[in-house]
Phi, psi and omega in degrees: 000146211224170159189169193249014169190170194275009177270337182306275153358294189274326176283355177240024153292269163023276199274351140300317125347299185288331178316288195309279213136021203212134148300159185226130146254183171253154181282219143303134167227152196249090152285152204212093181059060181034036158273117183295117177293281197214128206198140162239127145293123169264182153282148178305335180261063167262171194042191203213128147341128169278157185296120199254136165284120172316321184253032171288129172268139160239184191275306192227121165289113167289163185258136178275126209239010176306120181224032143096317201330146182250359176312128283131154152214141155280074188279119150298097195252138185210095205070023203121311197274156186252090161255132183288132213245320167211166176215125194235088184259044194242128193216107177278050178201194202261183146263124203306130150296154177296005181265347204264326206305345205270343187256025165265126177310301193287359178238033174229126176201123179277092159315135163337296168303331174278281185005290210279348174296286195305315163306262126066264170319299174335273165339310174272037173064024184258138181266153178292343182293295183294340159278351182267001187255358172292287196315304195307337191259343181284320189251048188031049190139108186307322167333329197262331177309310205088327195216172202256173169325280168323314171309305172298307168304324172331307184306291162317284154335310189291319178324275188304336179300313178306328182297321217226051196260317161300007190116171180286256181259079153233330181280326161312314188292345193256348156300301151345284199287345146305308187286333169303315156329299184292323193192117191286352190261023169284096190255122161258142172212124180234132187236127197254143182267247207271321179253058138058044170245167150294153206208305175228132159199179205242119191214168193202131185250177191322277174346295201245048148269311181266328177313307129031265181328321199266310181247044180256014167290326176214118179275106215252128106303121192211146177230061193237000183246123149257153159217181167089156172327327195274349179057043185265189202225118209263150200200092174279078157209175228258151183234177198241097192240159192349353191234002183058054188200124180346151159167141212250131200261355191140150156258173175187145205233119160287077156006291190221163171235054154303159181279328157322300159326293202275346141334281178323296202296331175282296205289333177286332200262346194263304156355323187268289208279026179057038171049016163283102188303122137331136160288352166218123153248149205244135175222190211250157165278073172238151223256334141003279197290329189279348164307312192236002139296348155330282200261342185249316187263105159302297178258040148249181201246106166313106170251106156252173178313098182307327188279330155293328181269000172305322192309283196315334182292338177266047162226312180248018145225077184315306177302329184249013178283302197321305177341134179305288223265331159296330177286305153334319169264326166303306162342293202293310213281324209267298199242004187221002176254134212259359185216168176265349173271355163257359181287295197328288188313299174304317191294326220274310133024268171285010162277290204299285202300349192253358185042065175238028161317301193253031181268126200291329165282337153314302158290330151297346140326286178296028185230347182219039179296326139002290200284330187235311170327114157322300207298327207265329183234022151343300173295355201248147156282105176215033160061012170067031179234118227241327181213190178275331168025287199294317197286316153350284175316317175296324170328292188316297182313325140320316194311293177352334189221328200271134171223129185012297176296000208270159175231159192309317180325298226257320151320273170309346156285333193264332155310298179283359178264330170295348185274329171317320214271267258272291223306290184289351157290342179291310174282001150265004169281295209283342178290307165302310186308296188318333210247004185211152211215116181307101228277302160002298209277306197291341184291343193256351178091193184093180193275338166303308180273010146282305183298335175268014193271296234265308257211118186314161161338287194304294194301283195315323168282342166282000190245334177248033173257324168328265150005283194302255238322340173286333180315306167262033183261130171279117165238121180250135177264124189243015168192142168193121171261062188091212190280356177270105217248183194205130189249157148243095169282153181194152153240151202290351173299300169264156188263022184253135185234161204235132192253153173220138188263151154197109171268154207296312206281301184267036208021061207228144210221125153198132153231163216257034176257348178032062192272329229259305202277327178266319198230291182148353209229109148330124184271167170314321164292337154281342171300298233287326164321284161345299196303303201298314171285344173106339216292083228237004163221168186282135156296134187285350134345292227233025171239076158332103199316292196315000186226025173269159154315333197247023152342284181314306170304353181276328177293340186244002170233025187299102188306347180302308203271004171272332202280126178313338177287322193281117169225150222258139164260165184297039217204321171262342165264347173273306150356283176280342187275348195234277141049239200308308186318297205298330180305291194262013124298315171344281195287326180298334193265013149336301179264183163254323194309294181349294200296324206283293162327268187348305203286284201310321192279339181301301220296300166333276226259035157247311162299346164285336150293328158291329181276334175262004146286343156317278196285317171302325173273353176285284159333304155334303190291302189291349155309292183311327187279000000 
């Protein structure tokens, strides 16, 4: 028998061996003018153990497992060729059964497929002991496996050993610059300090460049969670999108929470994100991040967490949050005054009855009453959210897996796999809007079965909790001019009465709880208003793209950028062209058919595109001429 190289070879004792029941090492080999000769394969129990001193101590004695055998092969190399030269198969030990065979080193191998399973499960908080018995129940038997329970930690070990064999973050960068490879809109930023280590750093994939575009109006950032061996400091951050449901614009893992840090970090993350500021970001009360939200977003609106200062007041006014009427008035100063002359009024109040002039904290509270008060932001868009919450909740989800030990590599993969999670649960959201409908709602017509055609699940039932609640509302008309009318709402439950302007003709609607202007969503005094006019679609004034079914799609049709009067720079049609581009590969590359549709139609509509540039520059030359 003959073969052509030495893996040929050594696998094809190997795998006769294992048929049989025996192991195999390797022997002797013979050179001639550092020319390879002569290579033998042995059975593993060939020869005898050397002789060891009884009284040398060791921790651990290995068991001897040597019987002398002479079983062999022999191989002659010559020109290349491997030829068998002797064969010796008379062998002086039992032989493994085929349920035994699984316990030979050299017959234990962790398939590609098994890998990847055992990865997989891992990744998903599933531990390797229950993935190797899962695999062991799949395949009727750990025998069957190939490999033993320890080969799989083994396994695991080596993965991560390959993760981080360049270092820790030299393996970040070089994950990065893979996903960069993959998706051209996978934006990174690393920032190293004075001896050139890494300290900070930033990432963002295509996906949450365009949500960005679509729901990057109110911006939620929280640093209040560390994790991993580096004791680094995880910084998310999270938007609100058409379904009411979390979706993450980029992460960033922090050294410190210096203003500098966070300087970089606003200007990196507005960088990624093609330098459009949110109109509102909501951050924790820290004068750091709030220093340098300052200096970087000018033009958004400083949101702080209503729920952290809920906290902090039961931390520095112990004695007095327990109080009814003192706990009642700070409450109305948070969540319940609709002006600024009534927070004034309510503040001023609750200082005097409580003799709190000189609570040193209290005044600085009230010096950036700006930042928290309802009553102060009214004119602002902020999606009706009041704390850090959302980003909090993605905490949890970290809390769930992360542990001491985790190295950035295994981190930022954990990362990137809840955002694949949130992004399909966003196409099982859009899969129900397309396939459903309120069937009720739609039989009687009216401005409800407009709000469920034009408006997601979610959002429409908060649009039609709007709705009832207008149902008991007292509405009086207390002024009218031409087309213009003046309403008074009030419910008999409460004494605050809600005045709404309304004109008939151009259907323009305000009222002065100013919910249309903070969420984006007609308050209940303006439906009842409607109802009472007769008023039977939302005027389209008042339909906010970002809570529609079709939120996303207004970026790839934008009627602005059709009109010919308009002209757009290259920077904004290469935007917009990789926009839609990136949109319909995303689902295309799903299938193969998909991926295939795609392919055929590019290449067609790139020669139809070199020929009328052709013909156009042609016509062009003959003009010049």
């Amino acid at each position: 028998m003959q073969v052509s190289s030495k893996e040929e070879a050594y696998n094809l004792y190997n795998e006769y061996a294992l048929n049989k029941g025996f192991s195999i090492r390797k022997g002797v080999t013979q050179k001639i003018d550092h020319v390879l000769r002569q290579r033998e394969f042995l059975c593993s129990k060939q020869g005898h153990k050397e002789f060891e001193d009884p009284c040398d101590y060791k921790k651990f004695n290995k068991l001897d497992t040597r019987t002398g055998c002479q079983a062999r092969i022999h191989f002659d190399i010559k020109n290349g060729i491997w030829s068998v030269s002797h064969f010796n198969d008379e062998h002086n030990h039992e032989f493994a059964s085929p349920k035994e065979r699984c316990n030979f080193r050299l017959g234990r191998k962790v398939l590609s497929t098994h890998g990847t399973i055992i990865e997989t499960m891992v990744s998903s908080s599933i531990k390797a002991t229950k993935s190797y018995s899962f695999l062991s129940k799949e395949l009727s038997g750990a025998n069957n496996v190939g490999f033993l329970r320890r080969d799989c930690h083994n396994f695991l070990h080596t993965k991560r050993k390959q993760l981080i064999e360049a270092g820790d973050g030299q393996s970040v960068i070089n994950h990065f610059k893979n996903r960069q490879s993959e998706d051209s809109m996978f934006f990174y930023s690393i920032q190293v300090d004075q001896e050139n280590r890494m300290a900070n750093f930033f990432w963002g994939d295509g996906r949450s460049k365009l949500d960005y575009e679509c729901f990057g109006d109110v911006v939620v950032f929280d640093t209040t969670y560390r994790t991993n061996k580096y004791n680094l400091i995880y910084a998310p951050f999270v938007g609100i999108n058409h379904h009411w449901n979390n979706v993450l614009f980029g992460c960033a893992f922090l050294t410190d929470e210096t203003t500098d840090s966070f300087i970089w970090l606003f200007e990196t993350f507005l960088t990624a994100m093609g330098g459009r500021q949110p109109k509102s970001i909501f951050i924790d009360q820290d004068q750091a991040m709030a220093n340098a939200i300052k200096a970087v977003f000018s033009k958004s609106h400083h949101r702080l967490c209503l729920w952290h200062i809920n906290k902090n007041v039961q931390q520095n006014l112990l004695g007095l949050y327990g109080i009814p009427d003192f706990h009642q008035s700070f409450n109305k100063c948070l969540y319940g005054c609709l002006t600024e002359m009534e927070f004034e009024s309510t503040w001023n109040g609750m200082i005097e009855k409580h003799n709190l002039k000189d609570h040193a904290w209290l005044k600085r509270l009230y010096q950036i009453r700006e930042k928290w008060c309802p009553a102060f932001n009214v004119d602002f868009f902020c999606a009706k959210m009041k704390s850090t919450q959302r980003s909090e909740s993605i905490n949890s989800l970290f809390h769930q897996i992360m542990k001491t030990s985790m190295t950035l590599i295994e981190v930022a993969e954990f990362y990137e796999e809840k955002v694949v999670e949130m992004h399909q649960n966003e196409l099982n959201e859009e899969f129900r809007c397309k396939n459903s409908v309120p069937s009720k709602i739609m039989r009687y017509g009216g401005i409800l079965s407009h709000a469920a055609k034009v408006y997601t699940i979610t959002l429409f039932k908060m649009f039609e909790e709007e709705f009832n609640s207008g149902g008991g509302l007292s509405c009086v008309e207390t002024n009218h001019h031409e087309n213009n009318f003046t309403y008074s709402l009030h419910n008999e439950m409460s004494s605050r009465v809600y005045t709404v302007h309304f004109n008939r003709f151009e259907l323009t609607i305000c009222c002065d709880c100013q919910l249309f202007e903070t969420l984006g969503l007609l308050c209940c005094h303006a439906l009842r208003v409607f109802l009472v006019n007769n008023v039977k679609k939302i005027p389209d004034t008042y339909i906010s793209i970002r809570w529609t079914k079709d939120a996303k799609k207004s970026l790839c049709c934008d009627d602005d950028f059709s009109q010919p009067k308009k002209k757009s720079s290259r920077t904004l049609r290469m935007s917009m062209l990789t926009h839609l581009g990136y949109n319909m590969f995303d689902k295309a590359s799903l299938t193969d058919s998909g991926t295939k549709f795609i392919m055929d139609n590019l290449r067609e509509l790139s020669r139809e595109f070199e020929k009328n540039s052709s013909e156009k520059d042609e016509k062009s030359s003959k003009l010049q001429f």
